[in-house]
C-alpha positions in Angstrom: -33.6 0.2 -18.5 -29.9 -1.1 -19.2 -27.0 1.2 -19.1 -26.6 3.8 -22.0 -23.1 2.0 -22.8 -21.8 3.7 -26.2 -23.2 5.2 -29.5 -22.5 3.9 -32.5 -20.6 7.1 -35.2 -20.1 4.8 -38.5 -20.7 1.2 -39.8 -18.2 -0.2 -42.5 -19.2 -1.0 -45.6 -19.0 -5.1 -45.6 -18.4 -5.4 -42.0 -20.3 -7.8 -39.9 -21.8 -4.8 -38.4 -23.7 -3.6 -41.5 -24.9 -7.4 -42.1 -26.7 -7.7 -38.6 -28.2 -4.4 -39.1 -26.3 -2.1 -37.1 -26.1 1.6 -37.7 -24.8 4.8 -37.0 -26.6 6.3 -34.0 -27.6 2.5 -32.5 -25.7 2.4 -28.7 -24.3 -1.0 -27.9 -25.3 -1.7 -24.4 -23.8 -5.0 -23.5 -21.9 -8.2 -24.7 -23.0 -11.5 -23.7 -24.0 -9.5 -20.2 -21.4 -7.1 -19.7 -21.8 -3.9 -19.7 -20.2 -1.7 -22.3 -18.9 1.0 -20.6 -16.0 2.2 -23.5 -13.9 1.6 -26.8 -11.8 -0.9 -24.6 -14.6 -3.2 -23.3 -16.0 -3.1 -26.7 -12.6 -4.7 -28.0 -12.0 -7.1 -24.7 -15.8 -8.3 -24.5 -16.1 -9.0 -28.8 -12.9 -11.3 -28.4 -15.4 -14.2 -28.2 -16.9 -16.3 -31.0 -20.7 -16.5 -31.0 -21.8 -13.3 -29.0 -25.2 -12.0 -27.7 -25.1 -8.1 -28.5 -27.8 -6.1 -26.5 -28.1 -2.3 -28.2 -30.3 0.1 -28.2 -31.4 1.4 -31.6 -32.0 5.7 -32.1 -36.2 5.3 -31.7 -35.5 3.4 -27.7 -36.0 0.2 -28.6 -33.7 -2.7 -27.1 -32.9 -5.7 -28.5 -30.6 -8.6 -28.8 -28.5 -9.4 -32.1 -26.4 -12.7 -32.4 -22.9 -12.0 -34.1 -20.3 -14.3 -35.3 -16.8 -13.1 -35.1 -15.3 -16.9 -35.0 -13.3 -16.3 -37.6 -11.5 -13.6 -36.3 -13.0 -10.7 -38.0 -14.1 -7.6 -36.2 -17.6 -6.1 -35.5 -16.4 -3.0 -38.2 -18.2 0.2 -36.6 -16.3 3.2 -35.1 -17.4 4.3 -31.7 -17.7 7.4 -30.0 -14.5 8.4 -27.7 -15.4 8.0 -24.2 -14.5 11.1 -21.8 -10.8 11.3 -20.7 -9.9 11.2 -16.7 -8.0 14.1 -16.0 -5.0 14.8 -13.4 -5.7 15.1 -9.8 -1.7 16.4 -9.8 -0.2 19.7 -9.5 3.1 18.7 -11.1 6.0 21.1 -10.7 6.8 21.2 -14.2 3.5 20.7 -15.8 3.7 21.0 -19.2 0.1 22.0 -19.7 0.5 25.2 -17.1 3.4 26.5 -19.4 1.5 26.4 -22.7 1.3 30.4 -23.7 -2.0 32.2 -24.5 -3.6 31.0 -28.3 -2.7 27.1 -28.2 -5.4 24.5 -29.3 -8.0 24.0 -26.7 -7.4 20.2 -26.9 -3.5 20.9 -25.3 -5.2 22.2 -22.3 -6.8 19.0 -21.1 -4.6 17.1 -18.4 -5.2 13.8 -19.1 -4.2 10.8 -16.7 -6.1 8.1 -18.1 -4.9 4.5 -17.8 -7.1 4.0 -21.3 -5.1 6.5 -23.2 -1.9 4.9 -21.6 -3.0 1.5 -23.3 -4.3 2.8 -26.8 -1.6 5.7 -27.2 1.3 5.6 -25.0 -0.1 8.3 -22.8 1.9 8.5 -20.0 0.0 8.0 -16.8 1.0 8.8 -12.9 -1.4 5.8 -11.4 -2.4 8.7 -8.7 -6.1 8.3 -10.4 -6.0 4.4 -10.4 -8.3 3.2 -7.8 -8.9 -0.8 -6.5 -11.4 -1.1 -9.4 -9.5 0.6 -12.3 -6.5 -1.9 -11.5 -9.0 -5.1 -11.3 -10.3 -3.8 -14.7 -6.7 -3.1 -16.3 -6.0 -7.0 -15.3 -8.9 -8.2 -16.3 -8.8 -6.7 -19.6 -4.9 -7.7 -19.9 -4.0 -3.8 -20.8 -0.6 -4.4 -21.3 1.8 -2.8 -21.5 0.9 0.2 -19.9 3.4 4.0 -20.1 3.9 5.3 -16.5 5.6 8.6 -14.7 7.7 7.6 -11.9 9.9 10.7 -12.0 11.1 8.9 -8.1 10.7 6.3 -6.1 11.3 8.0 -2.9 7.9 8.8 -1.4 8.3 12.3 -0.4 9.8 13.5 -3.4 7.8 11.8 -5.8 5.0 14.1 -3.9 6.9 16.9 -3.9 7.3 16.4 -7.8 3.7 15.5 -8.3 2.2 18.6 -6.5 0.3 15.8 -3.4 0.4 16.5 -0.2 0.4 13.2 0.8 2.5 10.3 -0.9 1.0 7.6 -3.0 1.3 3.8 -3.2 3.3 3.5 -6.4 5.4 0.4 -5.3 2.4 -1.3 -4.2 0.3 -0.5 -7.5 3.3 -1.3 -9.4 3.6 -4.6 -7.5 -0.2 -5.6 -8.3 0.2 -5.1 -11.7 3.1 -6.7 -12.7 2.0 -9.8 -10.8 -0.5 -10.4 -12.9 2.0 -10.1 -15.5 0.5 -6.1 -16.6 4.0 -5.1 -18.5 4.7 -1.2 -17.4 7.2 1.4 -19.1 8.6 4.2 -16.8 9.4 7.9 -17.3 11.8 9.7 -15.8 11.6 13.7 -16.1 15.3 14.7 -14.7 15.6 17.7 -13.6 18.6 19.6 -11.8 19.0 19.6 -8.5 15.6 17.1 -7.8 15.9 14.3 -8.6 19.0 14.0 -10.3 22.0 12.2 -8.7 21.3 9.7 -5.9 17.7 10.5 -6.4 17.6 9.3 -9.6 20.0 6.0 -8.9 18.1 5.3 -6.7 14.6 5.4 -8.9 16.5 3.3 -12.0 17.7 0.7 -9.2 14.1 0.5 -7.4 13.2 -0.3 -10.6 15.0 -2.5 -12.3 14.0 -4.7 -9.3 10.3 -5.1 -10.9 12.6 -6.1 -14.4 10.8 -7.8 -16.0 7.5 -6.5 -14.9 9.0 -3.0 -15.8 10.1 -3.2 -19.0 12.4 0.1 -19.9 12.8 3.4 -18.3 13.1 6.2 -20.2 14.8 9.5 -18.8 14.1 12.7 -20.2 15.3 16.1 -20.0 13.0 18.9 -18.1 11.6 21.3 -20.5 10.8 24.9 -19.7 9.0 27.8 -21.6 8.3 31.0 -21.1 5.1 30.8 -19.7 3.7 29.3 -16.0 5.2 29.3 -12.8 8.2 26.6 -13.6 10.5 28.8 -14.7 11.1 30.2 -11.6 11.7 26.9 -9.0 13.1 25.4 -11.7 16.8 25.0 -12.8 17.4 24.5 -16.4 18.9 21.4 -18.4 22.3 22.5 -19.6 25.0 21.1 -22.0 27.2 19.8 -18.9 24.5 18.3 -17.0 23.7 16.3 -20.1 27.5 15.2 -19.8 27.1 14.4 -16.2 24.0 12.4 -16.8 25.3 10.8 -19.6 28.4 9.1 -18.1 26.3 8.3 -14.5 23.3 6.1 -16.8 26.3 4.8 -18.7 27.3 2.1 -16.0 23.5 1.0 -14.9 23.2 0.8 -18.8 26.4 -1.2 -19.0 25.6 -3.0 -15.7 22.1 -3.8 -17.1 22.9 -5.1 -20.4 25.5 -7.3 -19.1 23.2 -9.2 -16.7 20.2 -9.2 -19.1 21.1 -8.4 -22.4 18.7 -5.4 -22.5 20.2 -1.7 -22.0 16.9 -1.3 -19.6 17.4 2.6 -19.0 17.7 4.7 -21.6 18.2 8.7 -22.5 16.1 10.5 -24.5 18.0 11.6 -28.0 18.1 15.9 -26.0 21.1 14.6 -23.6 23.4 13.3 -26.5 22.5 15.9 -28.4 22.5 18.6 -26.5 25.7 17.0 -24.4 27.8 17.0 -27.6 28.1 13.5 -27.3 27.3 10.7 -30.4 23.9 9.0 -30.9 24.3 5.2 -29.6 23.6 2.5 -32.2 20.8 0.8 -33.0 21.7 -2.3 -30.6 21.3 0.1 -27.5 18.0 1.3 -28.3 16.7 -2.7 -28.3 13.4 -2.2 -29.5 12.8 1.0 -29.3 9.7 0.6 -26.7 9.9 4.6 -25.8 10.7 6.2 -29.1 7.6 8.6 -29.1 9.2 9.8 -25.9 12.4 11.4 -28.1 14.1 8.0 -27.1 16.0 6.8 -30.1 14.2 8.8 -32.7 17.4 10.1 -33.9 19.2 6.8 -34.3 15.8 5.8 -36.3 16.0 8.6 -38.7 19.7 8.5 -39.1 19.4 4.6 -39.8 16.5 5.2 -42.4 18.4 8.2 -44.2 21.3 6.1 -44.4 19.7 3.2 -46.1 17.4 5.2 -48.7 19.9 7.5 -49.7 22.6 4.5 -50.7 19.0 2.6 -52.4 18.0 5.6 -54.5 19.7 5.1 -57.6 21.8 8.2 -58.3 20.1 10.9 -60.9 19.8 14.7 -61.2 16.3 16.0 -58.8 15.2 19.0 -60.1 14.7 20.8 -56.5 14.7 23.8 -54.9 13.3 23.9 -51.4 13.8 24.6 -47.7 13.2 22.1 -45.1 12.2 23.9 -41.5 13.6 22.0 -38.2 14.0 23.3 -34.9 16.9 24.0 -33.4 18.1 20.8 -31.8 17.5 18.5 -34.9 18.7 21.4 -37.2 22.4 20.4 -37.4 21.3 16.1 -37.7 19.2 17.5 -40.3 21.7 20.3 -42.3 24.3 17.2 -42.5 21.8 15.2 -44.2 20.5 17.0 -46.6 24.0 18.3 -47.8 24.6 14.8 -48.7 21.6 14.6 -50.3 22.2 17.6 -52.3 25.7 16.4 -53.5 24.6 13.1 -54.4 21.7 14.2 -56.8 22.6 18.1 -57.1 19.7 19.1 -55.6 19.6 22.4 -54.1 17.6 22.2 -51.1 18.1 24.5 -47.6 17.6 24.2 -44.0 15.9 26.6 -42.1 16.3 26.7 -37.8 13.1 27.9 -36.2 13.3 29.2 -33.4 10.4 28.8 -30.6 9.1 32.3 -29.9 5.9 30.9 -29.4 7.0 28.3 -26.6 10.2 30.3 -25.8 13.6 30.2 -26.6 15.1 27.2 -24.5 12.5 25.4 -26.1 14.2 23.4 -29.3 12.6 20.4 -30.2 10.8 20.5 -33.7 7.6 19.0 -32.2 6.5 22.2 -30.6 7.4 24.8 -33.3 4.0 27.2 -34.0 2.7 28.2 -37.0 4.3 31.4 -36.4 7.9 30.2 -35.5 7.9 28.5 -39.1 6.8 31.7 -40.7 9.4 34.1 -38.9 12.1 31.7 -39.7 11.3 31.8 -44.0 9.5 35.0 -44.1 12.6 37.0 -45.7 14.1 34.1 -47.3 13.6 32.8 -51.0 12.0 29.4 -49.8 12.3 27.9 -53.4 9.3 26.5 -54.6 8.3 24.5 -51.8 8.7 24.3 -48.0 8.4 20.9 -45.5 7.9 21.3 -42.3 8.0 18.7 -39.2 5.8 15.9 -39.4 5.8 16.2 -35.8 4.8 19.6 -35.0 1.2 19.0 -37.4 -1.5 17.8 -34.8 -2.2 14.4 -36.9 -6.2 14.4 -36.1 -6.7 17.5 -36.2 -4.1 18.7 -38.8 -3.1 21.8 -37.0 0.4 23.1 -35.6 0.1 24.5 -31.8 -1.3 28.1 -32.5 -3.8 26.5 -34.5 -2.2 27.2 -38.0 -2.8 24.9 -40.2 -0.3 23.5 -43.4 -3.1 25.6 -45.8 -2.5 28.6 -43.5 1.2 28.7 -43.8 1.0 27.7 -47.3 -1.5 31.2 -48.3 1.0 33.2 -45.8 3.9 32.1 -48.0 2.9 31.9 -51.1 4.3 28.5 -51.9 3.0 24.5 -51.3 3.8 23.5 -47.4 3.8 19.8 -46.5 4.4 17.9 -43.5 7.9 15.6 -43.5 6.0 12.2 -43.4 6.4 9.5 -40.7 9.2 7.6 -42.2 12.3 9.1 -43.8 11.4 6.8 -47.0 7.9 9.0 -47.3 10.0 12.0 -47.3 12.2 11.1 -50.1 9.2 10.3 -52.3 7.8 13.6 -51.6 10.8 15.2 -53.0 10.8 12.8 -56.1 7.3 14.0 -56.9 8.6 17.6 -56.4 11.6 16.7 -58.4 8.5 15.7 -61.1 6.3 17.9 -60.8 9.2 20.9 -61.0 10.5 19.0 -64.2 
């Protein structure tokens, strides 16, 4: 009997699935002889034109189906997920072993799964990557793929990674990008590890594989209240964000000269924490590591700027609060007091403070349910309140303690919504407020 390969959840209406007669609960087994193992050999082995299907319908019967997908149109059926690799690594500042009691199950899963690196920008170590995994990855041209360096020295990049032994990064890294597998590098800094010469030496190692290694983003450590980091751990403060600032400065200058590309780049926390101004939107090229917190800022400051000059000027009826964590809260407070001058809107900020996470935890991504409600439960929220796009789970619509926008919404008493994506879906949201309040 053929492999199980994977189960069919939904046909679309009108797909070439539902003409050949494929349906929810069928498993594909193999394309033109391949096995099916996942989502992604689904995708790399249906990129033919006339293709022999083997599946397996519900009652155990096999058979083969011809499908046509010359003209570039897609099978149309949604698969089931296949199960996630988790980390072999005992990372010193593991951000799953400082999540506190009553987050989501789902956050507690350490994923290290070159598949997830490929489809969502996971970021991957390549500690689980074995001889096969890399043929497959080449094979199957998943490019680019999101990696965590943290250092290029041997030992310390074990250290940092909880191994006893070191790894073969370089000669991974090597492999890949020969066979022209594009790779994006992380950088967690933290004080007194891998900062300084340590980390010159990790940007200079790589920029070596440029253009094989695409951009390296560097990112502040982040410590909560909870798990053993805390205490081997120094924290980020406003002058190391100063000192790292003006060291990446000349490899960034350096870089950009030779190539035209800024190649290493700091996550929006340094500058803003550091005091010092957002770069422009030049630096940021194109923005390959903005889900990383690497030129987020610039992106929303940009957009604001723009749709508040294209928004003709009129009176909104509004009165709101907008809830931010601290380290966006005074980006955020500017903004909206321009927005409430130009169309005499009366809208409030509110900074939320992490109690769930812990207090030198600031970013709006990882405010709780609870955190929103302690920082509006004695205020008059006006008749609506938004809250971070970013702190709202987006497939499971819950925040980290499992509150959802219809739980805060019944605690308070008034509608919740999430921000939006874009800073243009936030300004219709408040025109339909404005509307719906007039």
């Amino acid at each position: 009997m053929s492999q199980k390969g994977i189960r069919i959840l939904a046909v679309e209406r009108g797909s070439v699935a539902e003409s050949i007669g494929l349906a929810p609960g069928d498993r594909l087994l193999e394309a033109d002889g391949h096995r099916i193992a996942d989502e992604l050999s689904l995708r790399f082995y249906l990129a033919g034109e006339i293709i022999d299907l083997l599946i397996r319908r519900t009652d155990g019967r096999e058979e083969h189906l011809e499908v046509d997908l010359s003209d570039g149109t897609t099978l149309g059926v949604q698969v089931e997920e296949f199960r996630t690799r988790t980390c072999n690594n005992a990372c010193l500042f593991c951000f799953v072993d400082q999540l506190p009691p009553g987050v989501r199950p789902a956050l507690r899963i350490k994923d290290d799964d070159y598949r997830l690196s490929f489809l969502h920008g996971n970021y991957i170590t390549l500690t689980n990557l074995n001889a096969k995994d890399i043929s497959r990855i080449i094979e199957h041209r998943l490019s680019p793929l999101y990696v965590s360096v943290h250092a290029t020295d041997p030992d310390l990049r074990a250290r940092i990674l909880g191994r006893e032994k070191a790894d073969d990064l370089k000669r991974k890294i090597k492999k890949l990008i020969k066979q022209r597998i594009r790779l994006h590098a992380q950088i967690v800094l933290m004080p007194g590890m891998n900062d300084g010469k340590h980390l010159e030496k990790t940007v200079r190692d790589l920029h070596r594989y440029y253009p094989g290694v695409q951009s390296v983003a560097i990112v502040p450590l982040g410590l909560s209240d909870y798990g053993p980091a805390k205490d081997r751990l120094k924290p980020v403060t406003p002058a190391f964000c100063r000192r790292t600032i003006r060291q990446v400065k000349k490899w960034q200058d350096l870089y950009r000269s030779q190539t035209g590309k800024t190649f290493v780049y700091l996550a929006d926390e340094f500058y803003i924490q550091g005091g010092v101004e957002i770069p422009e939107r030049s630096h940021y090229d194109d923005f390959a590591q903005v889900e990383d917190g690497v030129g987020m800022v610039r992106i929303y400051l940009d957009e604001f700027e723009s749709e508040w000059k294209r928004q003709r000027k009129s009176r909104l009826s509004l009165r709101g609060t907008l809830v931010t964590g601290k380290l966006f809260y005074p980006i955020l407070q500017a903004c909206i007091s321009r927005f409430n001058r130009k169309f005499g809107s009366h809208l409030q900020v509110r900074e939320a403070e992490s109690i769930f996470m812990g207090k030198t935890i600031t970013v709006a991504g990882l405010l709780a349910g609870q955190d929103i409600l302690n920082a509006i439960r004695d205020e008059d929220p006006g008749d609506f309140i938004v809250i971070p796009h970013e702190s709202v789970s987006q497939t499971e619509g819950l925040l980290l303690d499992d509150f959802s926008i219809e739980d805060l919404s019944d605690s308070l008493g008034k509608p919740v919504f999430s921000s939006g994506p874009t800073v243009r879906e936030f300004f219709r949201l408040l025109k339909r407020q404005s509307a719906v309040r007039t």
